[in-house]
N, C-alpha and C positions, 0 to 999 in steps of 0.2 A: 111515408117511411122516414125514421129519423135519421139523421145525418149526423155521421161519426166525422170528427176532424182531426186528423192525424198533424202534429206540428213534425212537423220533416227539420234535423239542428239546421243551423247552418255553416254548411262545411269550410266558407270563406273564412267565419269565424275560429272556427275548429285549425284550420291549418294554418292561418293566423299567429293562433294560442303555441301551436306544438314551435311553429319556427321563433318562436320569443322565449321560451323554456329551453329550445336547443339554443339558440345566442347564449341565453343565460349561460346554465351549463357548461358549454365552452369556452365562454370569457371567464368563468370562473375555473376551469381546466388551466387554461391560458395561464394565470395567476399563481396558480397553484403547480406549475411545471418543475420548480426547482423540489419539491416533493412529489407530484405524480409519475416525473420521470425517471430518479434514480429509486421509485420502487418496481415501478417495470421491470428498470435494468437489473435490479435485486431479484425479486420475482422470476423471472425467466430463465436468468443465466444459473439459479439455485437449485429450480426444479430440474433443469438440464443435467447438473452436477449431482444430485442426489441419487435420481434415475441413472443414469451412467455406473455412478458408484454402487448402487444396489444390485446391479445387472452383474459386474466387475464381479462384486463381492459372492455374489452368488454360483456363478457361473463360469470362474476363471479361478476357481482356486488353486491356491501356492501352497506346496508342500513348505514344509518347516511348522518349527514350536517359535509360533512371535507372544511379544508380551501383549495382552488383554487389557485396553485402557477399561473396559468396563463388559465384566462377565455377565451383565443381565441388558444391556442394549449392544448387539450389533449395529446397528445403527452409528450410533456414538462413537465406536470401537473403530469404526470406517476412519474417522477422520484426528484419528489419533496415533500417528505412526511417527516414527523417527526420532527428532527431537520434542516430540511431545512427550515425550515421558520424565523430560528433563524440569517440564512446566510442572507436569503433575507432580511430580516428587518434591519440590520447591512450594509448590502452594499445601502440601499436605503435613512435610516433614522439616520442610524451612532449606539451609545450604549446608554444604560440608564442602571443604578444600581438601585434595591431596594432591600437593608436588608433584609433575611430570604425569600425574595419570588422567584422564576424564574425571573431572568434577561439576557439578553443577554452578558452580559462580562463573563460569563463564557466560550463563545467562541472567539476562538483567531483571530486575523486582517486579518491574510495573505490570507487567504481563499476569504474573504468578498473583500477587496481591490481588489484582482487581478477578481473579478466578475464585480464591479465597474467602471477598470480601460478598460476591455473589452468594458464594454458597453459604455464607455464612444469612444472609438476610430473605433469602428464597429458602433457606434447608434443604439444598439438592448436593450430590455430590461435586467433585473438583473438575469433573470432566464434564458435567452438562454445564457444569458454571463458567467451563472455557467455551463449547461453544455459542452458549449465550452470548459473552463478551464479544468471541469473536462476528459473530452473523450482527448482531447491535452495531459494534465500533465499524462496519464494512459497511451499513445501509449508511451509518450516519457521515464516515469517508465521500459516500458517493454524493448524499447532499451536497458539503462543503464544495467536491471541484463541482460539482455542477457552477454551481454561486461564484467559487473564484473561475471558472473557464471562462465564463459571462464578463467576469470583472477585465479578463487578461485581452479576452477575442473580443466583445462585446456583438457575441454571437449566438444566441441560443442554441440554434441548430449544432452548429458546433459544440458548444455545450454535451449535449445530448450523444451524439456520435463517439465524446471524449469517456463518456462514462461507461455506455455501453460497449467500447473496445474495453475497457478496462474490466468490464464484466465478463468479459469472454475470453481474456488473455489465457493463454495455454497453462500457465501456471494458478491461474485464477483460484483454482479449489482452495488454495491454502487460506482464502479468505474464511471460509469456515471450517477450517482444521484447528486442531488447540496448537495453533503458531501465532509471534505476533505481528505477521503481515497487516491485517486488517485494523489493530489498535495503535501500532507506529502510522499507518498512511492517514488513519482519524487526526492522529497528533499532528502531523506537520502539515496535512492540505490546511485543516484548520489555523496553524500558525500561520501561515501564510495568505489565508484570507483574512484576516486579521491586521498582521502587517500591511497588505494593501489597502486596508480601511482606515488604517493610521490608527488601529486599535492598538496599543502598544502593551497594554498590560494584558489583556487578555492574549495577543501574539506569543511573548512571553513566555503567561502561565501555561499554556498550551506546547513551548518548545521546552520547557522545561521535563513536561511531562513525555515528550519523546525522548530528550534527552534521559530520561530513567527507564524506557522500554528497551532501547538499543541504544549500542555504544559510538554509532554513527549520526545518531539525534542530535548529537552535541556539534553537528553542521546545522542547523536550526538558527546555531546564534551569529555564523556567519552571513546566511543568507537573507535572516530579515536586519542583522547590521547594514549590510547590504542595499535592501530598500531602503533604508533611516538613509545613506549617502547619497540614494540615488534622489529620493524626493529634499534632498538639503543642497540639491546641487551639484553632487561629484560625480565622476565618471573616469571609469575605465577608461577611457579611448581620450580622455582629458587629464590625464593624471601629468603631462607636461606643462600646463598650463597653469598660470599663476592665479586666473581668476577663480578657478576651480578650486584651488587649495585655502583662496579667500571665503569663498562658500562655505566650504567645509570648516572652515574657522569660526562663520559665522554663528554655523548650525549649531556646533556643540554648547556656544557660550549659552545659545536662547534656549537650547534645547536639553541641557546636560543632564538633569531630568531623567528624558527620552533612554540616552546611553544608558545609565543607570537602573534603569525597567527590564531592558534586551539583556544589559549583563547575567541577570539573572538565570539565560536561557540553560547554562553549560549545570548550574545545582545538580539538576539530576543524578550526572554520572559523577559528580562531587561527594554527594552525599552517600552514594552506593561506595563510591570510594573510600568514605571512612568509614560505613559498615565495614565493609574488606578489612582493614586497616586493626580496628578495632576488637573484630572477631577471628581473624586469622594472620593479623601480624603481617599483612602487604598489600598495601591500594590497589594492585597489578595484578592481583593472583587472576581477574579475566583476562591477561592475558597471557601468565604464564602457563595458561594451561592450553593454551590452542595448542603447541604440539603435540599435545596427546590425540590430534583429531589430523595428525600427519601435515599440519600447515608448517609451512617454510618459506619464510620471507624473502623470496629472489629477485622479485621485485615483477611487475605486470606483464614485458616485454619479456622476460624470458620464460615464465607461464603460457604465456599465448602463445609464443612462439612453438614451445617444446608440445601442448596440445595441439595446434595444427598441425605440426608433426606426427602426433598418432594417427590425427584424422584419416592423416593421407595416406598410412599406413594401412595396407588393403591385410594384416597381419591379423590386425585388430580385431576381435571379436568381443569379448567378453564387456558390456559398459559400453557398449561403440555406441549405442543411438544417445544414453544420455551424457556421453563425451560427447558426438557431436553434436547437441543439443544447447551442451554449457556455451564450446566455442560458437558457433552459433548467435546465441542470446549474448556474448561479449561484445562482437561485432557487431551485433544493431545498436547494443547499449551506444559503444563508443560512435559507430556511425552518425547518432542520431544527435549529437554536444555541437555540431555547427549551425544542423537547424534547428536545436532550442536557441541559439543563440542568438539566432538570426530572427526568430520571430518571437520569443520573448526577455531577451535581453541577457546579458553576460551572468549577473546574478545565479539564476538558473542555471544556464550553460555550468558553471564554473561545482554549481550543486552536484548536477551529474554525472560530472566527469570525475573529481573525487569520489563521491558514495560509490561510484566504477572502479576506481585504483586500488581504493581499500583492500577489497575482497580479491578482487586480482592480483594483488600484490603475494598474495599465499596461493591463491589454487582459481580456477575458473567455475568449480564445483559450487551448486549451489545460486551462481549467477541468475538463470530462471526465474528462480523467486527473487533475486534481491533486484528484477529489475521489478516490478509488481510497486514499489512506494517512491518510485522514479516517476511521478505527476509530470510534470514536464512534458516528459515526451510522449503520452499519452496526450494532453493537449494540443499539440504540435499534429498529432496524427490525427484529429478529432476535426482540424483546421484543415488536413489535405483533402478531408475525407467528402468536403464538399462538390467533390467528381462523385458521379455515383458509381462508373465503375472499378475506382479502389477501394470505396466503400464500403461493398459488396463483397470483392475480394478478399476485404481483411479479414471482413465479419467471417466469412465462409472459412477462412483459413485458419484462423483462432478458434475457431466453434470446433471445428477437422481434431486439431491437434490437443485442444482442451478434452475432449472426448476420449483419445488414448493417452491423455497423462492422468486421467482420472481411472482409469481404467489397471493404470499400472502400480498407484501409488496406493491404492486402497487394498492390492494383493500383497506390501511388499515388497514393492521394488522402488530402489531410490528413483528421485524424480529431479529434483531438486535440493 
């Protein structure tokens, strides 16, 4: 009889092969973290948000007649409520001013253009073009801090931790709403990894470009001046000292240059300012027209103060959760300016405590979202977060609360 011979592989071999394809693989994962990880955090916290919002939308409907960003996608239409329509009508019909009333100049170009310029080069309308920008400028945000958390903690994990709280922060949705959350935080995380790369012109051309999205960008050119004093030498906690002032003498002569590149940062709201100027006869009209939106400048402590007064106002119904909501989100903002300070330096601190005063200086309204481009203290919390049981805690409790502010904001009800 003949004799069949069966070659049996060899499985040493075989298991061999798969554990040197898996190394591979995940050394090149490894590698690739500073993009495989803030698409995760993209990815998941997106799907979370759209599901949330289509359930919302579907199933929690609000009576009223609201305005329709787009009659043939609900969809679209979800994540354009409030002042989105202030974008839209600005990217389609351009500005118009009128004296003491709502007018659109009180929002800045950058935003509205780069919706415009989309739609212009894809052919799609101004609202899929806003959220194009915005879901683009939000993935490409979460690269940068990845990169600068790394640069600041020299931590990856940390890293990681800082993006995904920021992916899940209770106001997060506005990342892909037609607002510009997501294309101001692209602007400055990136200046700022820049500036600590001693990139200076790209730092710069980068603050300048926040500087034309918001009128708060134009702290951009404080706080990578800022870095330039801190790597020439100078310091806050040294400003008594004469060697320190020598420093700083030294730096500008070698460096003046440098100064010269950063000054550029403030253009943005320069050049919006003599649009203004030019087409409506006042550099200022974005600010004369905040009263039309009930802001009154009393200054931050008497705001806070007069809302945790309602708070505590057991009277209160009507706005009471996203009243206290705002005060709330004031208090952590402010809470949080010793320990950015403390673990990344005055700089920062001194960033967040202004972009805080600003807006509290008129109303607490709205704080929510304006803490969302507040990096800082997302990094700071990305650093605690290396206990696992606050970790876990944050995530669970951002995820909780993100889940009914999307729920609420896609029906029509203010949020932030």
């Amino acid at each position: 009889m003949k004799q069949v011979t069966i070659n049996v592989p060899d499985l040493t071999s075989l298991t061999a092969g798969t554990q040197r394809l898996t190394h591979k693989i995940t050394a090149l994962l490894t590698r690739l973290d500073w993009l495989v990880l803030p698409l995760l955090a993209f990815g998941l916290s997106r799907l979370m948000i759209f599901f949330v919002g289509y359930v919302g939308d579907v199933y929690f409907k609000t009576a009223g007649d609201h305005w329709i960003a787009d009659p043939n996608s609900p969809f679209l239409s979800m994540w354009a409520k409030w002042d989105s329509q202030w974008y839209v009508q600005i990217a389609t019909k351009g500005y118009f001013f009128q004296p003491g009333q709502m007018s659109n100049v009180a929002f800045f170009p950058m935003y509205p253009v780069a919706m415009r310029v989309i739609a212009r080069l894809f052919g799609v309308n101004v609202v899929l073009a806003g959220f194009i920008v915005s879901n683009v400028a939000f993935l490409l945000a979460l690269i940068y801090l990845f990169r600068l958390t790394v640069l600041e903690l020299g931590d990856r994990a940390a890293a990681q931790r800082t993006i995904f709280y920021l992916a899940f922060f209770p106001t997060a949705f506005f990342f892909n709403a037609i607002y510009t959350e997501s294309l101001f935080l692209f602007f400055t995380v990136a200046t700022m990894f820049y500036a600590r790369r001693r990139w200076w012109l790209l730092a710069a051309a980068f603050g300048l470009l926040a500087s034309a999205t918001r009128n708060i960008g134009v702290l951009m050119w404080g706080l990578v001046m800022w870095e330039w004093l801190r790597i020439n030498g100078w310091r806050i906690t040294a400003i008594h000292r004469r060697a320190s002032w020598v420093a700083l003498g030294k730096g500008v002569w070698r460096h003046w240059d440098q100064v010269l590149v950063i000054a550029i940062i403030p253009f943005g709201l320069i050049l919006y300012m003599m649009f203004l100027r030019n087409n409506f006869g006042s550099p200022t009209a974005f600010i004369e027209v905040q009263s039309a939106w009930n802001r009154e400048n009393v200054g931050p402590i008497v705001i806070l103060f007069n809302d945790i007064k309602r708070v505590l106002d057991v009277q209160v119904k009507q706005w009471y959760f996203v009243l206290f909501f705002n005060v709330l989100s004031s208090l952590f903002g402010l809470a949080m300016v010793p320990f950015v300070w403390r673990r990344l330096g005055e700089g920062y601190a001194l960033y967040v405590l202004i972009f805080l005063l600003v807006p509290l200086a008129s109303s607490t309204g709205s704080v929510p979202r304006y803490l969302l481009p507040l990096f800082p203290i997302f990094i700071v919390l990305g650093w605690w977060g290396r206990r696992a049981a606050f970790d876990h805690t944050v995530l669970a409790t951002f995820a909780m609360l993100l889940t009914i502010a999307v729920a609420i904001f896609v029906n029509w009800l203010f949020v932030a």
